[in-house]
N, C-alpha and C positions, 0 to 999 in steps of 0.2 A: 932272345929277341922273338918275338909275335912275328908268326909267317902271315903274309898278309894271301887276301885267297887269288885267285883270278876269273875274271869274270871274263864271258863272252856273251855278247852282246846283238841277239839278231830284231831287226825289229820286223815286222809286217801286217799287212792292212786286211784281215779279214773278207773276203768279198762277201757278195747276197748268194743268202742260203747257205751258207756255213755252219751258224747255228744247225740249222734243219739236220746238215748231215751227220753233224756229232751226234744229233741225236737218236738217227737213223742208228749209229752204230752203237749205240747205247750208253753215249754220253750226258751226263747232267750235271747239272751247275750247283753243287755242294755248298759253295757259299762265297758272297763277296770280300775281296778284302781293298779296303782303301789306305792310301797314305800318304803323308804328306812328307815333303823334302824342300829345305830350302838353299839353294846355291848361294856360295861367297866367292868373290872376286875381288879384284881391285880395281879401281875406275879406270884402268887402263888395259882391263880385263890381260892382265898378266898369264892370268893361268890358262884359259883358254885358251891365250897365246900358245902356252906349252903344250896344251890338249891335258891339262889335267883339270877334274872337276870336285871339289871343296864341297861338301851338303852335310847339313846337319839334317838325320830322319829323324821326326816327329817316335819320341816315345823309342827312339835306339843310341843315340849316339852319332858320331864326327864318325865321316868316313870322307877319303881319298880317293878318288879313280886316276890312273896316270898308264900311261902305255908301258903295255906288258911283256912286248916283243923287241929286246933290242935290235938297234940298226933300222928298225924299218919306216922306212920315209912314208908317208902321206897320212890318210885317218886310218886310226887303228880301229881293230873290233873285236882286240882281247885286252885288257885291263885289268892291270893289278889292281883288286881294291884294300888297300889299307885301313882299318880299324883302329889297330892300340894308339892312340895318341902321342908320344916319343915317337913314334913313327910316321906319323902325319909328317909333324914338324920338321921330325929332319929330311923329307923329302920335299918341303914346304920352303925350308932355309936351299937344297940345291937347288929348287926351281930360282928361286930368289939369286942366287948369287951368280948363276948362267946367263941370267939376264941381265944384270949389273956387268957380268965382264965382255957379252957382246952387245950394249947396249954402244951406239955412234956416236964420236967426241965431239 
């Protein structure tokens, strides 16, 4: 079975004059790279629900993000991301079926 990797996930905002300083310290911008990702859901944004995120990347492949730390309640900011395809899916069928068996009669 495909180990899937785990990603950790920090985001932040650059202030002014950040550039300046990288470059103060002899950083340069080697080159851009751009890319495109499109998410899938279901109209009832299911997976969301779960905190897991569905994207096909432009020119890679289906890949999975789903929380990587069990037990831990709120938003995660480590994530397994999944690759091999059998392995999407059958992480694709538990989110599905958890929801199906605590969905309200």
């Amino acid at each position: 079975m495909a180990q899937g990797l785990i990603e950790v996930e920090r985001k932040f905002l650059p202030g002014p004059g950040t550039e300046e300083r990288l470059q103060e310290l002899g950083g340069t911008l080697e080159h851009r790279v751009t890319f495109r990702d499109t998410y899938y859901d279901t109209p009832e944004l299911s997976l969301m629900q779960a905190d897991h995120w569905l994207r096909r990347r432009e020119d890679s492949g289906w890949e999975l993000k789903c929380p990587g730390a069990a037990g831990v309640l709120g938003p995660h900011t480590e994530y397994k991301e999944l690759t091999a395809e059998p392995a999407i899916v059958a992480q694709l069928c538990k989110v599905y079926l958890h929801r199906r068996q605590h969905r309200p009669s």
